[in-house]
VOKOL-30972 format. One record per residue (C-alpha): x, y, z. Coordinates in nm, 4 decimals. Layout:
! residues N
X, Y, Z .
...
! end
This chain:
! residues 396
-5.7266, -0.0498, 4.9787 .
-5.3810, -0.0131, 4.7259 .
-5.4186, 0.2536, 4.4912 .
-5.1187, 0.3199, 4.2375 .
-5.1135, 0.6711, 4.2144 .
-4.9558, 0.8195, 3.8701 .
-4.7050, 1.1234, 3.8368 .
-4.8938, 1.2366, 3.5022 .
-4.6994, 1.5440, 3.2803 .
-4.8724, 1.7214, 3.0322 .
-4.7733, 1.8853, 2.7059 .
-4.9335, 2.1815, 2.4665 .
-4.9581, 2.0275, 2.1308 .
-5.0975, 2.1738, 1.7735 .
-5.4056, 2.1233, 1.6436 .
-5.6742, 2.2823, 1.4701 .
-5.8477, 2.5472, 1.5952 .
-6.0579, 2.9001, 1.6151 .
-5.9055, 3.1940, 1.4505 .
-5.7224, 3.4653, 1.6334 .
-5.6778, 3.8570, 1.5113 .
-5.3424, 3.9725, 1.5126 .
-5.1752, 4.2890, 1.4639 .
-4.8322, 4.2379, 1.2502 .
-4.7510, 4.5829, 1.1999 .
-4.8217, 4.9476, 1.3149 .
-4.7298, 5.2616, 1.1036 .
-4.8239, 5.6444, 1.1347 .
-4.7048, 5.6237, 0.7616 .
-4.9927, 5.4760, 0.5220 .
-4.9495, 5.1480, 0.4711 .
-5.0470, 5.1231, 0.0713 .
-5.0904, 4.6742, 0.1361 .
-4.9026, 4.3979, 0.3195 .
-4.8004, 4.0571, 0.2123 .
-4.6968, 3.7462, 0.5034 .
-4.4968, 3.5252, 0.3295 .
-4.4263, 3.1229, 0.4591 .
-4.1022, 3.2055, 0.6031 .
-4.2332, 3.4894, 0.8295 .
-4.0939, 3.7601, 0.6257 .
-4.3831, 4.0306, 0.5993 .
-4.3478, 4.3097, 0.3267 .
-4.5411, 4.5724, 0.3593 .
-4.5900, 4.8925, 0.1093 .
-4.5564, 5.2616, 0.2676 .
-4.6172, 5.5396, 0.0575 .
-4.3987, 5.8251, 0.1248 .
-4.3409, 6.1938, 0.0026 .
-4.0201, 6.0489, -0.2895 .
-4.2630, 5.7779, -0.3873 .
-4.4361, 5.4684, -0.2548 .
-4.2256, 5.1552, -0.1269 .
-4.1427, 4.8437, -0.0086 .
-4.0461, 4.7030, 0.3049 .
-3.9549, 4.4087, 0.4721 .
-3.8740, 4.2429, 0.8005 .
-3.9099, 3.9419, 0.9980 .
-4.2657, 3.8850, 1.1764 .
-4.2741, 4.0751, 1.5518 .
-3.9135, 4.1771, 1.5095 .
-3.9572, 4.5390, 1.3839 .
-3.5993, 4.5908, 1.4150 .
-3.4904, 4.3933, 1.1502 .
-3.6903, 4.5962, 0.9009 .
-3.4905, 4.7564, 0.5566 .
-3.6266, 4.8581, 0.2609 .
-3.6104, 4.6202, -0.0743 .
-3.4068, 4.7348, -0.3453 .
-3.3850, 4.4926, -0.5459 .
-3.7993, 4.5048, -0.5274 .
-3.7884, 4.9195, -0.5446 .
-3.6893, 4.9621, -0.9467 .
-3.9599, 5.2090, -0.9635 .
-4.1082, 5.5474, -0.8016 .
-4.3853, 5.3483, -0.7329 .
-4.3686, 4.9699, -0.6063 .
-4.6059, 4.7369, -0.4643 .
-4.6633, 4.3620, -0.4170 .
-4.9195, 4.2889, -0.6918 .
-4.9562, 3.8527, -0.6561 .
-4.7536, 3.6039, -0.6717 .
-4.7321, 3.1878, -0.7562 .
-4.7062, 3.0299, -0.3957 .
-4.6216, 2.6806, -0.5733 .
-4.3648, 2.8317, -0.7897 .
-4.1939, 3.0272, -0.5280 .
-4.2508, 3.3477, -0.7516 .
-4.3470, 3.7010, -0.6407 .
-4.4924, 3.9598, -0.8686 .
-4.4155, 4.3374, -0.8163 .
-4.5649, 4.6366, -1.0089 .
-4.3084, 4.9106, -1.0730 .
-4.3788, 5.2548, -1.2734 .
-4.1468, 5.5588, -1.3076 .
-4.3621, 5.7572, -1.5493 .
-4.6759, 5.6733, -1.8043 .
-4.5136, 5.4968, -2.0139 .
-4.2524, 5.3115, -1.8095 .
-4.5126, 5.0720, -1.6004 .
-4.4187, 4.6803, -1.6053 .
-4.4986, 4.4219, -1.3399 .
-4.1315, 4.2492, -1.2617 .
-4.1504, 3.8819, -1.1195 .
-3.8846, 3.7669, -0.8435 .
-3.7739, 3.4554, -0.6492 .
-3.6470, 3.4784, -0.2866 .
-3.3189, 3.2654, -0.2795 .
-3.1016, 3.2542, 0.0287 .
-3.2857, 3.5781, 0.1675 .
-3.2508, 3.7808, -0.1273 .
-3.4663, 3.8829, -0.4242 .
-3.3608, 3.7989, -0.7829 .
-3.5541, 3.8898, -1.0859 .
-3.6721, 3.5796, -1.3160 .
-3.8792, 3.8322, -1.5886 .
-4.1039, 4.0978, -1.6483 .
-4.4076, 4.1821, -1.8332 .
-4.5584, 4.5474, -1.9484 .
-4.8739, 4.6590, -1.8627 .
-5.1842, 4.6721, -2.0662 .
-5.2030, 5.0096, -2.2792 .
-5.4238, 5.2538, -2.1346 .
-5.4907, 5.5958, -2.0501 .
-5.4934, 5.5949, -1.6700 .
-5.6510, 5.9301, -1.4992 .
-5.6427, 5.7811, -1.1593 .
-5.4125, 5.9386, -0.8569 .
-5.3143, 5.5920, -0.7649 .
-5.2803, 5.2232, -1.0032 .
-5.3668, 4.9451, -0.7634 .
-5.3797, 4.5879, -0.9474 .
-5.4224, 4.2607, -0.8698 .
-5.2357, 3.9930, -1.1197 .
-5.3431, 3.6362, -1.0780 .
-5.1024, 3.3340, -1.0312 .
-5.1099, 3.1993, -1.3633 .
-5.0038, 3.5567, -1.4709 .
-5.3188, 3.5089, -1.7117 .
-5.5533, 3.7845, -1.5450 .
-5.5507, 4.0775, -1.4384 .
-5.7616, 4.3281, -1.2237 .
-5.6810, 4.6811, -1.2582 .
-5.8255, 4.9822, -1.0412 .
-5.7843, 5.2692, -1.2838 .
-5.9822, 5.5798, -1.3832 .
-6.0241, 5.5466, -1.7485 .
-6.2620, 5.7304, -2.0225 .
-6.5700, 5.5589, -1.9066 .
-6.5499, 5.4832, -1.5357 .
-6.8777, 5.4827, -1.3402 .
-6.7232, 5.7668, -1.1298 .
-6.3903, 5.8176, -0.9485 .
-6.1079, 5.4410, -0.9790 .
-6.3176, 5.1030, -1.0983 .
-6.2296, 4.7901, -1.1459 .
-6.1510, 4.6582, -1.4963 .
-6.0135, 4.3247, -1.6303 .
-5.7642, 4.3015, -1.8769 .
-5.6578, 3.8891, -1.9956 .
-5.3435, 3.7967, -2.1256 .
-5.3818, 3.6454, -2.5084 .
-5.1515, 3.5679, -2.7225 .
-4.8563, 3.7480, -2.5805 .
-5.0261, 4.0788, -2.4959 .
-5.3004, 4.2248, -2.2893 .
-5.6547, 4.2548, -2.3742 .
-5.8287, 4.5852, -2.3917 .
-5.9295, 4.6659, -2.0191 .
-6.3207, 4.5836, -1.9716 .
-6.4796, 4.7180, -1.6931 .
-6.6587, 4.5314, -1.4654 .
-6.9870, 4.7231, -1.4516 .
-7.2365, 4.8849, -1.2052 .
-7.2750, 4.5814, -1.0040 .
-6.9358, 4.6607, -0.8413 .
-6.8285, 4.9769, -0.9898 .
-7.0169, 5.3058, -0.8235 .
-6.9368, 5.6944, -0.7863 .
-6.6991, 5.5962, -0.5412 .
-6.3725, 5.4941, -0.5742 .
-6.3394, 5.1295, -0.5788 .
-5.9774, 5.0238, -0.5708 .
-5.7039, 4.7307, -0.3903 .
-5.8432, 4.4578, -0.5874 .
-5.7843, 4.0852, -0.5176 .
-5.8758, 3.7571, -0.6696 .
-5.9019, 3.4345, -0.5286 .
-6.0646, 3.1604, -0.7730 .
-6.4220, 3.3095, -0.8673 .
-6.4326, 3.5660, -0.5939 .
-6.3343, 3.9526, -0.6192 .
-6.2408, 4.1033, -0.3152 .
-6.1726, 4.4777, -0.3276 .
-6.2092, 4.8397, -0.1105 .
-6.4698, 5.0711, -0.1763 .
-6.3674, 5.4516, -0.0530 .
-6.6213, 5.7599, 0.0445 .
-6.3860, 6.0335, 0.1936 .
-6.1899, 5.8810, 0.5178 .
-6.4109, 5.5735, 0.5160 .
-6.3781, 5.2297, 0.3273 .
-6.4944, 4.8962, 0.3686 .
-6.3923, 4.5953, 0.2311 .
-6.6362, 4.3872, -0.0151 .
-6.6499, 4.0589, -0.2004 .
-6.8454, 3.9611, -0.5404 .
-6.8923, 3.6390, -0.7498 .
-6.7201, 3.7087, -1.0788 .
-6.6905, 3.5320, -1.4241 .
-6.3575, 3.5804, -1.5318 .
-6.4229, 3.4692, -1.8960 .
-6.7052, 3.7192, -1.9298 .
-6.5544, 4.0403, -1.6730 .
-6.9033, 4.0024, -1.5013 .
-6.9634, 4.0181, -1.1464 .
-7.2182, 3.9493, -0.9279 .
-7.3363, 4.2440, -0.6384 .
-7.0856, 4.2917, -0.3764 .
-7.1185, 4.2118, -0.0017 .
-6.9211, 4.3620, 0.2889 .
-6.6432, 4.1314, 0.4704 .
-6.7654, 4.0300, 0.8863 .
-6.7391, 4.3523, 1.0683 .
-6.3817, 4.2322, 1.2066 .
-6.2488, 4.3281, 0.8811 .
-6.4814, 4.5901, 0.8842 .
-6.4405, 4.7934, 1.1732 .
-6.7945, 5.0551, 1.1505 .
-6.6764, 5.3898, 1.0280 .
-6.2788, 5.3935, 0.9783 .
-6.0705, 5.3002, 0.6841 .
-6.0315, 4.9232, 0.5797 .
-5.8557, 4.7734, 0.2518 .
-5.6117, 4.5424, 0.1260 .
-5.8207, 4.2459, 0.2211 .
-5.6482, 3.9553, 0.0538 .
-5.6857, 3.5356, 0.1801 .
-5.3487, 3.3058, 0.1351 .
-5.3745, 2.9907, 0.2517 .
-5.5418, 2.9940, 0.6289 .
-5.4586, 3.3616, 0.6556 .
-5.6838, 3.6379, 0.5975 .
-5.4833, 3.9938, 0.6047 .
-5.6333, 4.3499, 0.5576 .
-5.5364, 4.6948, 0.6949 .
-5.7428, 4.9183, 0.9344 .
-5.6794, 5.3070, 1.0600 .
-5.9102, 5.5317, 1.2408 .
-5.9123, 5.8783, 1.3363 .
-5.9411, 5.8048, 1.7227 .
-5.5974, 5.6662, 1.6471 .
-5.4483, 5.9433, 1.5013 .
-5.4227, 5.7927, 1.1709 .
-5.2278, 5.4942, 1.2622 .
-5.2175, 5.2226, 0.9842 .
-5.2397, 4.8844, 1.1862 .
-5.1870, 4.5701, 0.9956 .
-5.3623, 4.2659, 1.0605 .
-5.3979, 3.8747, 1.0134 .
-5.6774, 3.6714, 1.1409 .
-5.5069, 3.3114, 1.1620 .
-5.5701, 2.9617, 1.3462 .
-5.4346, 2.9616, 1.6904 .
-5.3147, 2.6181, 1.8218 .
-5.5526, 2.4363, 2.0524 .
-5.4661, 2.2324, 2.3353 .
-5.3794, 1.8623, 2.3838 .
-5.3136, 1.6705, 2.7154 .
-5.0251, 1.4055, 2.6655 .
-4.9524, 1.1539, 2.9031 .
-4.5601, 1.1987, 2.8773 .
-4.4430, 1.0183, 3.1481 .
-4.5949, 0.7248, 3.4172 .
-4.3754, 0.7136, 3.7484 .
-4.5416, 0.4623, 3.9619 .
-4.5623, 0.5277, 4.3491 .
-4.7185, 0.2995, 4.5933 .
-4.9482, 0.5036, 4.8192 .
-5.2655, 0.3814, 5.0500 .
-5.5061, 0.5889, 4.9512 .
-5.9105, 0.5839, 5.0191 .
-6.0797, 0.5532, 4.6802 .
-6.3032, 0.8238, 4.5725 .
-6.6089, 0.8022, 4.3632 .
-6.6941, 1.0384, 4.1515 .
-7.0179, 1.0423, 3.9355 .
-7.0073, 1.0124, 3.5847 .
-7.0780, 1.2636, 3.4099 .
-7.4126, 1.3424, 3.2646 .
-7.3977, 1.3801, 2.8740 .
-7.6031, 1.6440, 2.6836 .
-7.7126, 1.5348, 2.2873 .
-7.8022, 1.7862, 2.0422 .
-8.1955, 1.7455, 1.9790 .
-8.3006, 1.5885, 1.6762 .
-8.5157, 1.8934, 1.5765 .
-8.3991, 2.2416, 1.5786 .
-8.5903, 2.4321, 1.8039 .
-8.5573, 2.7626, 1.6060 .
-8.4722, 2.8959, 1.2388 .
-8.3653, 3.2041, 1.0838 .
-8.3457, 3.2681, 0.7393 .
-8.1436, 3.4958, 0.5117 .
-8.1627, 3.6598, 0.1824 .
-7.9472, 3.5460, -0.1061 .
-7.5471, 3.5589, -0.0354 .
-7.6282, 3.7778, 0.2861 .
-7.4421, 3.6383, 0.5990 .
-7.6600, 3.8610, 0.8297 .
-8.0015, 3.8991, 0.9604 .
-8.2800, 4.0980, 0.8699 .
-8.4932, 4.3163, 1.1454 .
-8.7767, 4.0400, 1.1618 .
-8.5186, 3.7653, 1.2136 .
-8.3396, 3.9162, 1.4942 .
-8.6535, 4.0256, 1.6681 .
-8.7708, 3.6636, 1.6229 .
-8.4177, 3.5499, 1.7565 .
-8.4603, 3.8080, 2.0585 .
-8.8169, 3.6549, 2.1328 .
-8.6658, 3.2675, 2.1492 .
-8.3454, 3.3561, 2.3326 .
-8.5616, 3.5313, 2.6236 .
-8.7420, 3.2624, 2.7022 .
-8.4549, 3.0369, 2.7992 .
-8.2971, 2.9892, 3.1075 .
-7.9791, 3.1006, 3.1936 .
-7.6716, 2.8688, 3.1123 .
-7.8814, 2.7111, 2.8390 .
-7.6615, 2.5281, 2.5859 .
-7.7482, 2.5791, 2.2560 .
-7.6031, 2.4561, 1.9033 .
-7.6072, 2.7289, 1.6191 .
-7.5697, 2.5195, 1.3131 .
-7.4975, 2.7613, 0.9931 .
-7.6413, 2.6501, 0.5957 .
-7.5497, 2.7708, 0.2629 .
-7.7218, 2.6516, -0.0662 .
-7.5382, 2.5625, -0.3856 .
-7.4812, 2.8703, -0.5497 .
-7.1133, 2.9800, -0.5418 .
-6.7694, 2.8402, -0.5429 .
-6.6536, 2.5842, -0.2665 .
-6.4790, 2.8610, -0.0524 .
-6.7487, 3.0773, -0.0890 .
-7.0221, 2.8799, 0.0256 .
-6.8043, 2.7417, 0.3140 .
-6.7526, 3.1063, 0.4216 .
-7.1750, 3.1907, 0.3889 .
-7.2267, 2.8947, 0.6264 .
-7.0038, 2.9604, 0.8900 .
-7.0135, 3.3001, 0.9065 .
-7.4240, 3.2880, 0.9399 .
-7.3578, 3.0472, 1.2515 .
-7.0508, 3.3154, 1.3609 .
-7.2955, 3.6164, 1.3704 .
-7.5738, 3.4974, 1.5597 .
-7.3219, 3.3828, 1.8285 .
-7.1328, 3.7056, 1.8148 .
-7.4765, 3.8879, 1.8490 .
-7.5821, 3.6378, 2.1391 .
-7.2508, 3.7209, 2.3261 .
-7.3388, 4.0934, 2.2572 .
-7.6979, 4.1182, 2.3558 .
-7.7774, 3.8422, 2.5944 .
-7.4108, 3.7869, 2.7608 .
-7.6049, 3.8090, 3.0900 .
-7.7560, 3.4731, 3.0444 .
-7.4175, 3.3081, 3.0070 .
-7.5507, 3.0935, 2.6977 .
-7.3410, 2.7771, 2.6306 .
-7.2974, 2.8023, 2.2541 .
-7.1432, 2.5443, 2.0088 .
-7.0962, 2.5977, 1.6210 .
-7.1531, 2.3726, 1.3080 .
-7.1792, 2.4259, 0.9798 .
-7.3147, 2.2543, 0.6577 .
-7.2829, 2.3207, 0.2562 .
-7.5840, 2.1822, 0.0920 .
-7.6746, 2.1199, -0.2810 .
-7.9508, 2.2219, -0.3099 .
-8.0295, 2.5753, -0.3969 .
-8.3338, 2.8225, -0.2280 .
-8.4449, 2.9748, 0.0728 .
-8.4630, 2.6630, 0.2390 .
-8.1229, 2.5946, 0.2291 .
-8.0108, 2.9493, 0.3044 .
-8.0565, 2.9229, 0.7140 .
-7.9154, 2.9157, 1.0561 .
-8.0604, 2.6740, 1.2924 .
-8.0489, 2.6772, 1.6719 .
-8.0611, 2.3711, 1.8465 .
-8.1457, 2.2980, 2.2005 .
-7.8941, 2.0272, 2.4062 .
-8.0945, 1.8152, 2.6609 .
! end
């Protein structure tokens, strides 16, 4: 028979996708917290032996990088928020106790100009180092300080701003404040995301907190990529579809690595072009496909304690116990729940992150079995045990 046979060209497109770690930036200097702005421009914050400063440069071009001036008034300078919408960055900049103010800049045409500046709460700071965290209605702020009654070493206070000055600093209590310095603060809606140091180790945490009240709820370590076990791990901060943080570990002499966990783009076929030519050609058959469903009822589920993203010891031996007795190459579904306590993001990052872990442990512990694994996630209402799950489907 006459078969028209195609020329077919394809195309990568965009698209939503999985997220990818990246390193952005590599220092044997320590890298005091790291901001990627829209246009690529990352600025990072080194502190060095005349002071602590910032830097800039264009993303993956490391040659390009100069230090800010217009950004280093003070001995000591970092990138404490900003207002995305209004295009406004906010820098904290102190050359002795009394000479602290947070200045706010605009990037026009590649430079930095100054638009204002605001003075810092009054306080008597016995800290080494002032990290803060100011909010992008320039209404709150979070303050890592040692004052007169800190639970032990830096905590975490809040300080509002009412009617034209600061509130006393209050601090936020022995939920999130402990004998160990607890500094690098960052605020995203009703979430507080901050480092927590014991010697050459820190991990990254989150906590509810009320704003209105300066009450938080307990902390929670970040996933273990932001989190790497033993070896030093702050700045965490989320803009947009980016999470950042910074890592260093001993094995690596001390090198301050930089990182972003971003979407990747995913791939799209495109029929581009059709350039009929006539060819006699035997037709081929080829069988359909068969198509596996997801099975109405979960075959398995795990359960979790309140705001915890990972199993306890009965649920993963129960997991183990299920996941031996399939075959190998058996597709599965892991379908990740979160109740209704929490803000939006929140609960969004509780249910796929319980669905993330028992994949990641599946591809750790049974990789042998070359499981077929697929992810969903839901948000539900309603609030309990019930709702706090993972489920594992079988496909059939």
């Amino acid at each position: 028979m006459k078969k028209i046979i195609y020329t077919i060209a394809f195309l990568l497109a965009s698209g939503a996708a999985a997220q990818a770690q990246v390193e952005v930036k590599q220092t044997k200097s320590e890298l005091a917290g790291f901001i990627l702005l829209e246009n690529d421009l990352l600025l990072y914050t080194l502190k060095e032996e005349q002071g602590q400063f910032i830097y800039s440069e264009q993303r993956d071009k490391s040659e390009t990088s100069k230090k800010e001036v217009v950004l280093n008034a003070g001995l000591i300078n970092a990138v404490v928020g900003g207002n995305k919408a209004a295009g406004e960055l906010y820098v904290y900049q102190k050359n002795g106790r009394n000479q602290e103010v947070i200045s706010f800049y605009r990037l026009k045409e590649g430079s930095f100009e100054k638009t204002g500046e605001r003075l810092l709460p009054k306080m008597r700071n016995h800290a080494r180092n002032l990290g803060m965290f100011l909010s992008d209605d320039k209404q709150t702020l979070v303050v890592a300080a040692e004052l007169g009654r800190s639970q032990g070493h830096e905590d975490l206070y809040i300080s509002k701003w009412e009617n034209n000055r600061w509130s006393k600093p209050k601090n936020l209590g022995k939920t999130v404040n402990t004998r160990q310095p607890e500094f690098a603060p960052y605020l995203a809606n009703d979430t507080l995301y901050f480092s927590r140091k014991d010697e050459a180790i820190a991990y990254n945490y989150r906590a509810p907190v009320d704003v209105a009240t300066s009450k938080a709820g307990t902390p929670v370590k970040l996933a273990p990529v932001m989190n790497v076990a033993g070896t030093y791990n702050a700045y965490y901060k989320k803009v947009a579809d980016r999470q950042m943080w910074i890592s260093a570990s001993q094995e690596q002499d001390y090198f301050y690595t930089a990182y972003l966990l971003e979407p990747v783009p995913s791939l799209k076929e495109e029929v581009l072009a059709i350039a009929p030519v006539e060819e006699v050609v035997e037709e081929v058959i080829t069988p359909a496909p068969v198509l596996k469903t997801k099975a109405a009822a979960p075959a398995m589920k795990l359960f979790y304690a309140f705001n915890s993203v990972y199993l306890n010891l009965e649920e993963v031996s129960a997991l183990a116990r299920f996941l031996n007795k399939q075959p190998q190459g058996t597709e599965l579904v892991i379908k990740g729940y979160s109740d209704g306590y929490g803000s939006a993001e929140a609960k969004d990052y509780v249910s796929r992150n319980r669905a993330l872990q028992v994949k990641n442990h599946i591809e750790k512990y049974f990789a042998k079995k070359h499981f077929v694994v697929t992810l969903e996630n839901e948000v539900r209402d309603a609030k309990g045990r019930d709702n706090r799950k993972t489920e594992l489907y079988l496909m059939h």
